[in-house]
N, C-alpha and C positions, 0 to 999 in steps of 0.2 A: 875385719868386718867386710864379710862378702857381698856386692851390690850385685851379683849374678842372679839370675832370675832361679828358683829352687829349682829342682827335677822332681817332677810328681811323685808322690808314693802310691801305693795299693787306693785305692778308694778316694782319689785325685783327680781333676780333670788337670786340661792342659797349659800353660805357664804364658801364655799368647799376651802379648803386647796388649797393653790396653786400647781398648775401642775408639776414646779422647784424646789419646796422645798427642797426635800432631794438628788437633786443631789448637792445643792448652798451649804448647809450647810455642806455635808460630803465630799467637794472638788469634787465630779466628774463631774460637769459644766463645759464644756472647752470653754476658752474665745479664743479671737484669736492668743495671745502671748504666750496660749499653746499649742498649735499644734505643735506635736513634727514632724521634719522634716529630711529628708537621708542630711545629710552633709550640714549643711547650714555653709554661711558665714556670718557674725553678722556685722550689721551697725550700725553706730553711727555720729550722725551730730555736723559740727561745724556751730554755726550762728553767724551771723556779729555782733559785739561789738561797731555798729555805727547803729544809725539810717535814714542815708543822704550821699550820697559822693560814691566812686568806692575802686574796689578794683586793688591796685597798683602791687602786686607781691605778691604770696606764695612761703613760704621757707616751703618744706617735707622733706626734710632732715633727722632732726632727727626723726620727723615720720614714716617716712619708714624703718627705721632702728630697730622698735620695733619688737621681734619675733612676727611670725603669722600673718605679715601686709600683706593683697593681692593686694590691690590698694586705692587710694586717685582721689573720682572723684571730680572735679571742672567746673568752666563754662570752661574754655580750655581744658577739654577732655570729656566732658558730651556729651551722644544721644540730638539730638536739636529734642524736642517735639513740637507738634503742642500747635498753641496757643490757652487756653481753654476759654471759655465764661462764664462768672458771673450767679449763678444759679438764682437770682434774675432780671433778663434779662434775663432770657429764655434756660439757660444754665447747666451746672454741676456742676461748679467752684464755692468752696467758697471765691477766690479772684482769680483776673486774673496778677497778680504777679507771676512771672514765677522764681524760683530761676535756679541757675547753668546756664542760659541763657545767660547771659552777666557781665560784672564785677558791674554795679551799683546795687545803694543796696538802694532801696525803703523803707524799715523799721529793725529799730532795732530788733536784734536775726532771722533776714531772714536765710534760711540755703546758706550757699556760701561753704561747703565740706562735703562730706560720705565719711566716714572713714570703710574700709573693711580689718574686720580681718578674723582669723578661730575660735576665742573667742573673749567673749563679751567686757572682762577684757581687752584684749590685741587692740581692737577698741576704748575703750575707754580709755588708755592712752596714742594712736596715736595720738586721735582726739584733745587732750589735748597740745599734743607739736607742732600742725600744727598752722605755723605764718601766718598770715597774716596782711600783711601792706596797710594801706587806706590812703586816700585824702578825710579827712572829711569834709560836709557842713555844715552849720549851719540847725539843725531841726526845724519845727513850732510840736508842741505837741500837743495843745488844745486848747481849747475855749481861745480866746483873745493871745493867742501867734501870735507874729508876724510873717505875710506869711499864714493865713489861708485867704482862700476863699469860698463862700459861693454863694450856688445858690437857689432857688425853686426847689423841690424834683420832683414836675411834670413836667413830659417831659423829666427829666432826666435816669427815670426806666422805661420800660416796662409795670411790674405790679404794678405802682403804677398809679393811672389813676384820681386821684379827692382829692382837697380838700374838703371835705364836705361843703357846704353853702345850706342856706333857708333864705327867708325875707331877712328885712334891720337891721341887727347888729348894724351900726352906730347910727341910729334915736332912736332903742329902747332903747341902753347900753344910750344914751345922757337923754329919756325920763325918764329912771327908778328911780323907789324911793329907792332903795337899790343899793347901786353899790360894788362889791369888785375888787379889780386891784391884783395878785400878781402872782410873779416869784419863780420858783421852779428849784430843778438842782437836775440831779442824776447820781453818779459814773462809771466811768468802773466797768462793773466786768466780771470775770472768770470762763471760766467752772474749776473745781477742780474734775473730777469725779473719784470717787476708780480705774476703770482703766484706765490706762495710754493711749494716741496714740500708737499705732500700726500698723504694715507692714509686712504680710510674702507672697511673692511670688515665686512659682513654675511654670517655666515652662515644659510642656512636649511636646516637639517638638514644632508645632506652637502656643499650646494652654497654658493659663493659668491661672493659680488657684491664688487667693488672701485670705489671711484669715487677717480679719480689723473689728475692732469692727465700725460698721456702721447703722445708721438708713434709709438706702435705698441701701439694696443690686442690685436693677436693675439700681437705678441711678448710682452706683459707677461701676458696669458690664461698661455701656454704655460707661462715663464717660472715664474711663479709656481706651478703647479699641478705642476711638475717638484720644484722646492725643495720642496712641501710633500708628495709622493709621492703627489698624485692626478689624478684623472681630467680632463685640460684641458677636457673636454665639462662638468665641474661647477664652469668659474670663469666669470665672466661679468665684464667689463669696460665699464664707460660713462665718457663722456666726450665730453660737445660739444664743450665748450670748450676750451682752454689758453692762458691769459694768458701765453702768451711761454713759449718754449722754447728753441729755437739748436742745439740736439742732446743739452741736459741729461736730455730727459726721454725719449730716443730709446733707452736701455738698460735694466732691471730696475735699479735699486737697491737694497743690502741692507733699506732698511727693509722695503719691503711682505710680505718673506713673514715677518718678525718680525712687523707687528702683526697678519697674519690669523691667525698661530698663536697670538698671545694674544687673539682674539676668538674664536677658537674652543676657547681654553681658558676664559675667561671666561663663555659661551655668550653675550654679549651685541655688539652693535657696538662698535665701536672708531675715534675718530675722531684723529688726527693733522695737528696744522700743524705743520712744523717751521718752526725762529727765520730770521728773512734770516741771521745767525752760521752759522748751523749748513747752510746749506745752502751753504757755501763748502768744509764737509769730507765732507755723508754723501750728496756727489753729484760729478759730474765739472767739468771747467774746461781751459782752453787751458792746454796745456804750453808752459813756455818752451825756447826754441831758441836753437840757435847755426847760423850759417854758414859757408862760406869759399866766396865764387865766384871763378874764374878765369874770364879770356874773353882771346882772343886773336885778331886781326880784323887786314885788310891797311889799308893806308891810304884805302881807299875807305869802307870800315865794313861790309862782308861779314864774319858772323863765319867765321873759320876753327877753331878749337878753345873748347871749355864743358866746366868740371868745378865740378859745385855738391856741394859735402859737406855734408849738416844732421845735428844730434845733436839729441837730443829727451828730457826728464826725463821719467821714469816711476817709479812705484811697484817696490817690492822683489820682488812676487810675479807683478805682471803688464807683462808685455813690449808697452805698448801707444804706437805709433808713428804718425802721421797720414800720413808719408814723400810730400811734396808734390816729390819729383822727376820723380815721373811725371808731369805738367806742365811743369814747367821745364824738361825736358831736350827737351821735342820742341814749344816756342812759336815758335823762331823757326827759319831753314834751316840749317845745323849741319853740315859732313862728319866731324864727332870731338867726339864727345860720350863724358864721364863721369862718373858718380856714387858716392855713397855715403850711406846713412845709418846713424847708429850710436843706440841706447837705453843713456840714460845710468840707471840706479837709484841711488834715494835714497828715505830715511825719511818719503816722500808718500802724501799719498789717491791713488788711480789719475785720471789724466788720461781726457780720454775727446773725442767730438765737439763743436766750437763752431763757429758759424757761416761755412761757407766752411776747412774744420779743416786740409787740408794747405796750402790757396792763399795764406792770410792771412799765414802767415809766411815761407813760403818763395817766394811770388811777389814779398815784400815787398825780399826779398837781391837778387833776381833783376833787378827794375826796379830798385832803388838802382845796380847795380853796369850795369845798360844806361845808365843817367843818366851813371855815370863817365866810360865808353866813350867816350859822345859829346862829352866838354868834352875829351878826350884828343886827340879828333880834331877840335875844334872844328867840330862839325856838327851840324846841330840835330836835338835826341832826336827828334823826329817823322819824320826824316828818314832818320835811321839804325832805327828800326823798317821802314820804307818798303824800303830797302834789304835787310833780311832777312826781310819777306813771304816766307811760303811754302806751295803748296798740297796740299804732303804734308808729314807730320810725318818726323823723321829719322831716329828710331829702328827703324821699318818701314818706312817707305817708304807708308803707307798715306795715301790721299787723306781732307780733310778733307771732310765731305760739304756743310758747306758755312761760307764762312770772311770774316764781312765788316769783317774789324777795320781794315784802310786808310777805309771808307767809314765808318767809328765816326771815327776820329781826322780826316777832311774835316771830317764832320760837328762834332763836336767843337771841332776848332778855329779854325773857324767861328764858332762861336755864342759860344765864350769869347772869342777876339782874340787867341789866338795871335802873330795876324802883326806886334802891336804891340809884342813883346814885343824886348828887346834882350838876344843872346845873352850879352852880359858881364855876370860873378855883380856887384852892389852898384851896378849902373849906371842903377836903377831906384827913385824914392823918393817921398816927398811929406811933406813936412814933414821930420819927429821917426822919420818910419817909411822900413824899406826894404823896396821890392816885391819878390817873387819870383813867379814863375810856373814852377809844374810840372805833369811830363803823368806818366803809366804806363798801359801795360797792364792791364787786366783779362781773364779768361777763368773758364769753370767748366766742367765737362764735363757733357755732355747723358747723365744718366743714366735709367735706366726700369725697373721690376721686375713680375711678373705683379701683376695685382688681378682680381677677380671682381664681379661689379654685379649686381643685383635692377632693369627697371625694370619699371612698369606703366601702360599706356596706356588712359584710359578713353573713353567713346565722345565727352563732351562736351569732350576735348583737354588735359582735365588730366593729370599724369603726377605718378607716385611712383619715387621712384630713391633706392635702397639700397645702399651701399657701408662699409665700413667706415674709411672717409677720418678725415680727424685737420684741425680750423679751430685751427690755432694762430699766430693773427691776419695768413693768408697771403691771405685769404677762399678759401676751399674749398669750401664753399657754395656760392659764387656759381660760382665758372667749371663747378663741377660741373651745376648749374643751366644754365646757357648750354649747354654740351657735348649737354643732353639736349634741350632747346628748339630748338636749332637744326639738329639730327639727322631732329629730328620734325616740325618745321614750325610751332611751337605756341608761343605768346607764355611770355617767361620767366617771368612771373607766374603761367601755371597750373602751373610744376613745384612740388614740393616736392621737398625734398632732406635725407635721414636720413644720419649719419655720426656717427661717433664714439661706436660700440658694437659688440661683442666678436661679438657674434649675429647682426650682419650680413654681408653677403658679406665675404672677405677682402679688405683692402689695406695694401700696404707699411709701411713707417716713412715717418713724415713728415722725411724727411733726405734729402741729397745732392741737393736741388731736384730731385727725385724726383715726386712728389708730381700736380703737376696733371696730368705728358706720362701717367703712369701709369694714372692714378685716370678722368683725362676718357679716355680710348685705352679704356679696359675701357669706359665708360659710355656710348661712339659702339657700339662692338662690338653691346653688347646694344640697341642701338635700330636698328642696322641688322640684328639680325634682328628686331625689330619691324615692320619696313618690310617684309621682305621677308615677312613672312605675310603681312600687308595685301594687298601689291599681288599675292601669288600668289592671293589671292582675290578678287581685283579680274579678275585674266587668269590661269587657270589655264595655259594653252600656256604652255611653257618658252619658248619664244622672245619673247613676250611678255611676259615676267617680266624678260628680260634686257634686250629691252628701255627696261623702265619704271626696271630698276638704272641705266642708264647716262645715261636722262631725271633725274634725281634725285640723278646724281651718286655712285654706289653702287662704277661702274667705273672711278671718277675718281682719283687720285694723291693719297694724304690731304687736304694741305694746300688742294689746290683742291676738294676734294667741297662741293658746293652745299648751304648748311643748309636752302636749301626748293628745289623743282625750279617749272619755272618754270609747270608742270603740277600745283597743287597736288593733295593727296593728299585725297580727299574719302573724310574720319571716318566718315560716314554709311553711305555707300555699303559700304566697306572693311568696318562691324562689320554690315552687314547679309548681306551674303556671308559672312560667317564665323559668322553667327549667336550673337553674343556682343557684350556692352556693356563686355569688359575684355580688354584683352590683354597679361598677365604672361611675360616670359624674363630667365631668367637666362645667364647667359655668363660666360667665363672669357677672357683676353686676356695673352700673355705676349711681348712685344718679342723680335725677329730674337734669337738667340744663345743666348737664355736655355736654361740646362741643361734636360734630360729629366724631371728631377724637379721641375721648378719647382711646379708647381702643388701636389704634395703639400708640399713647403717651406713653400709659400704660407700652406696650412690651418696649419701648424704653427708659423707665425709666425717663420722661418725665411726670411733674406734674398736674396734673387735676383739681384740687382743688374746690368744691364748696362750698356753704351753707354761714351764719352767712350774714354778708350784701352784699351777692352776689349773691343771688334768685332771682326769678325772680318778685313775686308776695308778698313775705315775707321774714320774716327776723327772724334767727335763730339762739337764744345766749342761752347757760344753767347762770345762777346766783345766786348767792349765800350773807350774810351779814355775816361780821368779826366783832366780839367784842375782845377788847383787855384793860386788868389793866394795867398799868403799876407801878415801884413805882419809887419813886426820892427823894434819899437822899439830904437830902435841904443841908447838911455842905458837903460832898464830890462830890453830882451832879451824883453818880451811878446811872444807869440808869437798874431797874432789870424788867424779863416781864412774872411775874409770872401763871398768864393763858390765854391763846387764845379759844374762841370757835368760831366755822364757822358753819354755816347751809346753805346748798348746795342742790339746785334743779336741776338736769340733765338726765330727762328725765329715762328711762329704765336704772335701775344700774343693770348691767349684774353680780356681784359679788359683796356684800356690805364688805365682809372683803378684797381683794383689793385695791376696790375706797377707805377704810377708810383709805387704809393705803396712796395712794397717797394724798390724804385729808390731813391728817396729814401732809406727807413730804412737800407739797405745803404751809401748814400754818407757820410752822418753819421757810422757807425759805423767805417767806414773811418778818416775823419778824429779819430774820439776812439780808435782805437787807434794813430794816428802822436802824438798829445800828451795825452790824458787815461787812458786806464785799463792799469791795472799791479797786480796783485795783489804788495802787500810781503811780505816773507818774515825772517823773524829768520832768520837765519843760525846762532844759537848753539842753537835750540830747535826750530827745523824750523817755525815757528809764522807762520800770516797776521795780520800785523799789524793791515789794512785790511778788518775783514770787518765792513762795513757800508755803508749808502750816504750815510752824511757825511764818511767818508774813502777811499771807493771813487770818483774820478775817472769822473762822465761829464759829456757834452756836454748843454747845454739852451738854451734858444732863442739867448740872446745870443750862441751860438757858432757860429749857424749862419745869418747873416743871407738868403744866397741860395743855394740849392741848384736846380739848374738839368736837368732830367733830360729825354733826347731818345732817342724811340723810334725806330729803324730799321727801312723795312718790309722783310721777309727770307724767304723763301721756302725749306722744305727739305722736299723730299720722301723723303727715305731714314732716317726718324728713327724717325716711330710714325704712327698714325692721327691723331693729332691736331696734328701738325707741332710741335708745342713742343717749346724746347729748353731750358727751367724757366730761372729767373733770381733766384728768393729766393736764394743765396749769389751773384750773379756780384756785386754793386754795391760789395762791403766788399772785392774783393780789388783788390789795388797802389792803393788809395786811401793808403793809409799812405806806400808811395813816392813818390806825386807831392806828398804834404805834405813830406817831407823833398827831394823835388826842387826843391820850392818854395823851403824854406828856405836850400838852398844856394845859389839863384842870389840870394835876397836877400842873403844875408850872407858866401857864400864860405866856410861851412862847413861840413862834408859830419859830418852825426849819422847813426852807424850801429847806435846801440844806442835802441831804444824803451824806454818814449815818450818824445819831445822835452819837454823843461819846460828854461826859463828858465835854472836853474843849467847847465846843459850849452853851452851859447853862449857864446862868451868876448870879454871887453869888445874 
């Protein structure tokens, strides 16, 4: 496993050190929790130790009694906050569970006290001796506990708007000569990311400052300034950094407008870590799921009829669904396609986005039950993909704009040894171990939303570029840096690159691999009107102007636009014609489709979202194929997964050492949600058993001997200005199925319920 940085291919930018580097590594990276503050007071939360029922009485007593204690807020002396709206409904909110509002208690570890000291130490063993006594109810927890209820996902959310259907389902799945039936389930899980939840608010007079590691600093400006009934021009958010996200931190969470309204009742700062515990209930996490796929296909392995049904846990009050049919239903060619998904409630904190959020599980059904398909028909899964290529998706009929997942799974199985491999499950060993070799599908859809950019060109070729972008460890810095350098003609090292503050231009959430097609698309926009002042003061005749656009690359089809023309741009010249040693614009950039209001959205932190199958004419996914060995000890049933390779097509890789490396992190993660991570659940108590990271299940080096990641050069000009087609979630989706694909060809038996661990194999 090569840690060398890749060598570009055709339609690649260049391999450059990231932007962060050396501040991340020598500690001068300031996260939010470092921000050092004039006199703060330190908080600390108590949460409920029931998952159902009220709260009957607090005894603070000896609480209060600790040195340094300044106050104990509760829902009996708490600011009463407006009530906030579900971001999945239109909203901010990553649940609409309001804590300190009233005494009942919605879900297990909800927060019902902030404990306010003048030290952290002294908050925290306030928080520790403050009683609270309940009137417990009986909880429903999950799937088949009694007291859940279940409805149809459509009509229940806003943005979820379609089960996918085409043809008749029934008459084909009844006519087919191959049929498969089966049922698949997958885990809660957790975000766990290096850093913790956080909160530090400052007011100063009316205004005020938040520092929160967050993946939408304008959403959480808004957000916040909405719950607290003021003026969003008077909140102000920062945030360079974010030590890991996944989509946790892509919503408002109830804390923040709780502690600015006790720093603005205190008049002083206010600083909050919450516990790794506690950030398993007063944030969101992957909902577990159920499946059921049919597929029914002739003897060739054309499918002929697909119905994938998923149910999804959700919280009591909020109808929140990831519904990954709209993907499954139109991956491969299909004349009778059907769906469904249904929202199961129960006595939970609200679920919300994790990494890759509808793909991971429902792609995971989806290529399980493609693997069955093909040992039904004894054909080999690569082959029977092969066979259902397709260049329009089926549910419209719309073409993909561009689709190179045959030339992913070449590639692929190529470089793994495939062809080594022998189709019969247990026929494969060495020693003590049986080999298996599996493949799957990956896809994500090429999404994009408006952003707006600040940049500034000065006459010695250095550049300033201001966006409100989110580095939560995707580098964002860096491609944004490149996007501007290579626009301008001007070495990466004279850009500098501002992001992750609420006062800068608007941009997106950092979610739905969103993020660079977006961020860089707004940041070329404002640098090709930088060019085009230059050179209209270079050649004021219009036909001369157009000329030197299409020397340069200006009238060129995104992906192919020239980062320097072969005519460089003489700096000197350009600001002496214009009579000026700086050249400042801003611009605003909003992707083919986007609504009429996007840009007022934009400011308002308010999500736009287009692209993948929500174009108008086509349909836009990057894809990629997963091979994975696994081995299985036939007398202990160890399940070891000694190399992964992926080969990944996504359009313009704006930095190949970057994407390899989220490439990688997305494979790993992949493979630790087919056998390591499962958030446990009591079943009698509604309670996470596992909320820590010595009994929270991930993967670390021993589990990951060779990870093998191969970039495809890909070309698509109908996407954005910057031809990307993002790839931070593609690498973690159907990595989980080709580890269970894996397992069954070593050992012949087919695991449908994650994660795979050892008991589940049978001698």
């Amino acid at each position: 496993m090569s840690m060398a940085a890749p060598e570009p291919k055709a339609n690649m930018g260049q391999s450059v050190p990231r932007y962060d580097a050396v501040a991340k590594v020598t500690g001068r990276a300031q996260y939010a929790a470092d921000v050092p503050l004039a006199n703060p007071a330190y908080a600390y939360l108590v949460t409920s130790s029931i998952a159902k029922g009220r709260i009957d009485r607090f005894d603070l007593t000896v609480a209060k009694q600790v040195r340094g204690v300044i106050d104990i807020v509760t829902h009996e002396n708490a600011e009463t906050l407006k009530e906030p709206k579900l971001s999945s409904n239109g909203g901010y909110a990553s649940t609409t569970i309001q804590p300190l509002k009233s005494p009942e208690i919605a879900h297990e570890g909800q927060i019902v006290a902030v404990v306010l000291a003048e030290t952290f130490e002294a908050a925290r063993e306030a928080a520790h001796l403050v009683k609270v006594s309940y009137t417990a109810a009986v909880p429903t927890a999950t799937f088949d506990s009694p007291g859940t209820t279940a409805a149809r996902a459509k009509g229940q959310l806003s943005q979820f708007k379609e089960d996918p259907a085409v043809g008749d389902f029934a008459k084909a799945f009844e006519q087919a000569e191959v049929k498969v039936t089966a049922s698949y389930e997958t885990p809660t899980q957790h975000h766990n990311s290096m850093e913790l939840f956080a909160t530090s608010c400052v007011w100063n007079g009316d205004s005020l400052t938040i520092y929160e590691p967050s993946q939408y600093v304008y959403g959480l400006k808004n957000a916040v300034a909405d719950q607290l009934g003021i003026d969003a021009d008077k909140v102000r958010v920062i945030n360079p950094y974010v030590g890991g996200a996944f989509g946790s931190k892509g919503s408002m969470t109830p804390r923040t407008a709780i502690i600015a309204s006790i720093a603005r009742r205190l008049g002083r700062p206010v600083k909050l870590v919450a516990t790794r515990d506690q950030g398993f209930t007063i944030a969101t996490y992957r909902a577990e799921t159920r499946h059921v796929i049919q597929i029914g296909a002739g003897s060739d392995g054309r499918l002929t009829a697909l119905r994938h049904e998923g149910a999804e846990i959700s919280s009591r009050p909020d109808a929140y669904a990831v519904g990954g049919t709209k993907t499954t239903t139109r991956l491969y060619a299909c004349p009778n396609v059907a769906s469904l998904v249904s929202i199961v409630r129960a006595d939970r904190n609200t679920p919300g986005f994790m990494r890759s959020p509808p793909e991971v599980p429902y792609m995971f059904a989806l290529e399980s039950a493609m693997d069955e398909l093909a040992v039904k028909l004894n054909m080999d899964p690569i082959e029977l993909r092969r066979v259902n290529d397709t260049s329009k998706e089926p549910i419209g009929g719309k073409p993909y704009t561009s689709r190179s997942l045959l030339a992913c799974y070449d590639e692929g199985a190529k470089a793994f040894g495939w062809a080594n491999r022998n189709s019969q499950p247990k026929s494969m060993s060495d020693g003590d171990w049986l080999i298996g070799y599996g493949c799957a599908t990956t896809c994500y859809p090429t999404q994009m939303a408006p952003a707006a950019a600040r940049v500034r060109l000065q006459r010695d070729g250095r550049a300033r570029v201001e966006i409100a972008g989110h580095e939560i460890g995707n580098g964002a810095y860096t491609v944004i840096g490149q996007a501007a350098a290579e626009r301008l003609g001007i070495p990466f090292e004279k850009v500098s690159v501002f992001i992750g503050d609420s006062d800068l231009p608007p941009a997106p959430v950092a979610g739905g691999s969103n993020s660079t097609a977006s961020t860089c698309s707004a940041v070329i926009t404002v640098c090709d009107q930088i060019r085009r002042r230059l050179f209209k003061a270079l050649m004021p005749d219009e036909n001369l102007v157009d000329k030197a656009k299409e020397t340069v690359g200006l009238a060129q089809p995104p992906s192919t636009q020239a980062a320097q023309s072969d005519r460089p741009l003489d700096l000197d010249r350009a600001f002496d014609a214009l009579g000026v040693s700086v050249v400042e614009e801003y611009g605003e950039w909003k992707p083919e489709g986007a609504p009429m209001d996007s840009f007022r959205a934009m400011h308002k932190g308010e999500v736009r979202m287009v692209g993948g199958d929500k174009m108008s004419d086509k349909i836009a996914y990057a894809f990629g194929a997963e091979f994975v060995e696994v081995r299985v000890n036939r007398w202990t049933h160890e399940i070891r997964v000694p190399r992964i390779v992926g080969a990944f097509a996504a359009g313009h890789i704006m930095n190949p050492r970057t994407s390899h490396s989220q490439l990688m992190g997305g494979l790993i993660w992949g493979m630790s949600s087919a056998l390591h991570e499962a958030t446990e659940i009591d079943p009698r108590y509604a309670r996470y058993v596992n909320d820590n990271l010595a009994d929270y299940l991930m993967p670390v080096n021993a589990d990951v001997p060779s990870v093998e990641v191969i970039m495809l050069s890909e070309q698509d000009d109908h996407i954005n200005p910057a031809g990307v087609k993002g790839l931070g979630e593609l690498a973690n989706v159907g990595t989980n199925a080709a580890v269970c694909n894996a397992i069954f060809h070593a050992t012949g038996q087919r695991i449908r319920k994650l994660p795979v661990r050892l008991e589940k194999l049978e001698a």
